[in-house]
N, C-alpha and C positions, 0 to 999 in steps of 0.2 A: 529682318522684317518680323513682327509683333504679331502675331497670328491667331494668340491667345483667346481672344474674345469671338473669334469665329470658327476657329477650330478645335473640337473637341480631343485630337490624339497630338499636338504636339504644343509645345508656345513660343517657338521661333523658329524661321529661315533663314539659311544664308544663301544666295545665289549669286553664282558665278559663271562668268564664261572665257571658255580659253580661245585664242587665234589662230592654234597649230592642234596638232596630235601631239607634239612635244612638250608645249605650255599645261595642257589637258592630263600628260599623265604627272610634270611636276607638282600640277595642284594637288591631283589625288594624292600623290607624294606626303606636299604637304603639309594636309587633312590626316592621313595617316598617322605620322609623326606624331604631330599634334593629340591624338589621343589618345596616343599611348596603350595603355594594358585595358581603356576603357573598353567594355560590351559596347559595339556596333552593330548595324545589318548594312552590308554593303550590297548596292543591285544595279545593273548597267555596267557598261563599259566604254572605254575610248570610243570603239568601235563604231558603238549605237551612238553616239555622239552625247552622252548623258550618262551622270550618276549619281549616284545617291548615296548617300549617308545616314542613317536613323540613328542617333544619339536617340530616343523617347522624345526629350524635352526640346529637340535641336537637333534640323535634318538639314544638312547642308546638301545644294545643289549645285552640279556644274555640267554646263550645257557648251557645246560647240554654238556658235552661233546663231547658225538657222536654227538650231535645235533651240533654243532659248525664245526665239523669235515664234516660231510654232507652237511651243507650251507656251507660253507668255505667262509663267505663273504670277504675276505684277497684276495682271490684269485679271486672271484668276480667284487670286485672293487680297483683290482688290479692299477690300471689310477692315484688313490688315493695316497695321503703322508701318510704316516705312520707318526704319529707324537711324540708316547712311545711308548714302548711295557713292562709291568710287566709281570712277570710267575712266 
């Protein structure tokens, strides 16, 4: 999601959600991998059903289900492009 034009501290989202505890910490998995030696801020956990990822320019999000449905950040930051959508 393109976030650019309404928010001032990032310019894009990814958001995701897992089906299990199992699926949830693969992603984080991942996400991890994926960045390699990059500076991140990581905050939440399995746990809390939610986490976060601060890349600055690109904050990835992964929510447990209800937890996605709850924050509904889609509808949040609604101002945003949507730029895919997988299910």
């Amino acid at each position: 999601m393109d976030v650019s034009a309404v928010a001032g501290f990032t310019d894009y989202f990814v958001i995701a959600s897992a089906a299990s505890s199992r699926q949830f910490e693969a992603l984080a998995g991942a996400v991890e991998r994926a960045a390699g030696d990059r500076t991140y801020r990581r905050e939440g956990g399995a746990d809390a059903g939610w986490l976060l990822f601060d890349f600055s320019h690109l904050i990835v999000h992964l929510f447990g289900r209800d937890e996605r449905a709850y924050y509904n950040l889609e509808g949040l930051w609604s101002g945003g492009r949507q730029l895919l959508r997988v299910e």
